[in-house]
N, C-alpha and C positions, 0 to 999 in steps of 0.2 A: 352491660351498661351501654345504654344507646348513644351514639356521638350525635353534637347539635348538626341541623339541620345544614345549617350554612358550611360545616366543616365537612360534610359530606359533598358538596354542591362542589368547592373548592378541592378536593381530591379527584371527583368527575373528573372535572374540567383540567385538571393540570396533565400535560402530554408526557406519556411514560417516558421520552426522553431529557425529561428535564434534568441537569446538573447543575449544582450551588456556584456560585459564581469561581470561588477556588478551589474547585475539584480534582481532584486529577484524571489525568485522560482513560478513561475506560481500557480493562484487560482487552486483550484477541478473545475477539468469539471463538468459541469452539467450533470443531465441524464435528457433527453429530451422527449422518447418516451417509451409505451410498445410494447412489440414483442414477439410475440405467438412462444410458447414453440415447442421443436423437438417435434412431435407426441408421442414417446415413454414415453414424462416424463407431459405428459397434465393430465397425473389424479393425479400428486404431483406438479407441479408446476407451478403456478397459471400465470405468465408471466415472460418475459428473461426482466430484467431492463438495462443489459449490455451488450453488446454482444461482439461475440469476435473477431470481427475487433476493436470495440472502444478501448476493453482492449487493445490491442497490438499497435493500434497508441497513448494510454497516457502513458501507461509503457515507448516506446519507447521517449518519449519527458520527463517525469520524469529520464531516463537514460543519454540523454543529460544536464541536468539542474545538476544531483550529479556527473557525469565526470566533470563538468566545474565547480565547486565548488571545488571538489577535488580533479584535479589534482597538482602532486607535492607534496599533504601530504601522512602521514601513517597511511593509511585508515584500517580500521578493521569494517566488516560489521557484526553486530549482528545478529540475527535474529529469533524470537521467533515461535519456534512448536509450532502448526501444519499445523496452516495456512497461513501459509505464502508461503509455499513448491510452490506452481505455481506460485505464483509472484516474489518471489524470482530469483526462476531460469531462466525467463524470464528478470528481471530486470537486473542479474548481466550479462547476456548474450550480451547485449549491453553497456559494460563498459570496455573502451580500455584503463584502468590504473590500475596497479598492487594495490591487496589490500588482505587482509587476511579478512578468513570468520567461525565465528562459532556461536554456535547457542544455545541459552538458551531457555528451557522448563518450560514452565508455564500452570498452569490450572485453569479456573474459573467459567466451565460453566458445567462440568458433562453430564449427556445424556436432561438435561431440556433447559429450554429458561432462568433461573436466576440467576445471577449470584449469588453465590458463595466466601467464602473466598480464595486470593490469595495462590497457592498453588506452590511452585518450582521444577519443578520436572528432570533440567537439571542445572548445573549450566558451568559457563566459562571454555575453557581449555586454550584460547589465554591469555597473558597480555597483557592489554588495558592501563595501566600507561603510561602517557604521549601521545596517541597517539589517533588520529582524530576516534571518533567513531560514525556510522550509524547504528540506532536500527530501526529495519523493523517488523512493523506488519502490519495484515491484514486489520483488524479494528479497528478505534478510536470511541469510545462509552462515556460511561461514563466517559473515562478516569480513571476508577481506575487501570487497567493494567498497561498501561504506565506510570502513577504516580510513580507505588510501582517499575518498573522494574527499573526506570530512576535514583530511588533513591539507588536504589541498583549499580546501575552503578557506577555511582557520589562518591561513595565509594572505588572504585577502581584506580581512581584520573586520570579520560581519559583528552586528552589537552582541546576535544570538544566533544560533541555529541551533536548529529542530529538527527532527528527522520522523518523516512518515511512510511506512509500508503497508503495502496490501496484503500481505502472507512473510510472516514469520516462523520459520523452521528451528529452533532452539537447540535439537538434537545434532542439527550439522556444526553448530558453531563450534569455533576455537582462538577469533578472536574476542576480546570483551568490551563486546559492542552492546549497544541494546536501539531498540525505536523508541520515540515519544510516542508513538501514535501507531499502532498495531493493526490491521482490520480482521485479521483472522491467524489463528495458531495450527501449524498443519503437522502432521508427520512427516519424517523424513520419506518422502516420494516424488517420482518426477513426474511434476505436474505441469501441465498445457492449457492454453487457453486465455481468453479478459485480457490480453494482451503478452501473457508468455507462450514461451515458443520455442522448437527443436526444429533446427534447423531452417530456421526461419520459416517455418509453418505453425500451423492451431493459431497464431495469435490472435483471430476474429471469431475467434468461436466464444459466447455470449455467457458463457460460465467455465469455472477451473473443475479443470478434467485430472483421470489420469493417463497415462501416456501407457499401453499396452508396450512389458517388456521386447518385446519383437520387434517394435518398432526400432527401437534404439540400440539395442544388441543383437548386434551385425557385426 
């Protein structure tokens, strides 16, 4: 049976990323394939897991998904140093609604792969009482970051908070945390790159890599 003309015209034109106005926020993208490293970084990094068209078409559909959530509130975007810097900046760049942005410092991982006791090394200068807040980190792991950070918020007496990440690891966790807002679901691996980083290097490198065991087992 043929569909009418006009309803065809109308599925054309409608942009694959359209969501209903009450949707819920889209799963993590899968990561699907490996993809051999620029030349320059093949003697540290063992393959690209993400590369950087993926990134920039999921950032950009995670930007449509927290515009349309939050338009009309008073948004205040948190955002946790040091990794988050590329995503961030990417993220808010597609977000056509007024919002305030600052950034709280935390440390948990030192120059090794273990984490660490949570350490705060920036704290708030906006007030978030009363008002819609979005905590952005890079990676969700174990969830003890975002636990202690969320609880720290929670104290400051926001209307909501929300929580967005760029890589989601599921397999590390142990506490029972989750995101609102996911951009990619990865394996447990240690990953570099889009703003992470071992030993405070890879962070400028323009897709999530993975990190050749040698590098780190030392």
């Amino acid at each position: 049976m043929r569909r009418p003309e006009n309803e065809l015209l109308a599925s054309a034109a409608a942009p694959d990323y359209f969501h209903p106005v009450n949707s819920e926020p889209s799963p993590p993208a899968p990561v699907r394939r490996r993809v051999a490293p620029p030349r320059g970084w093949r003697a540290e990094v063992d393959y690209v897991l993400i590369t950087q068209t993926q990134l920039a078409r999921r950032v950009r559909e995670l930007s449509r998904e927290i515009e349309r959530d939050f338009t009309g509130r008073d948004l205040v975007i948190v955002s946790l140093l040091n990794g988050t810097v590329m995503f961030l900046a990417d993220l808010i760049r597609h977000l056509s609604l007024p919002l305030r942005l600052d950034f709280m410092g935390v440390s948990s991982y030192g120059g090794g792969t273990t984490s660490r006791e949570l350490v705060f090394t920036k704290e708030l200068r906006l007030e978030v009482r009363g008002r819609d807040v979005l905590l952005v980190d890079d990676i969700l792991d174990t969830g003890k970051t975002l636990q202690t950070v969320l609880a720290k918020l929670r104290e400051l007496q926001p209307r909501e908070i929300k929580t967005c990440v760029l890589l989601d690891k599921p397999s590390r966790r142990v506490e029972n945390v989750r995101a609102d807002y996911a951009g990619f679901e990865v394996p447990d691996l240690f990953v570099i790159g889009y703003g992470l980083d071992y030993a405070e290097r890879y962070r400028n490198l323009p897709f999530v890599g993975v990190l050749k065991p040698e590098i780190y087992q030392h």
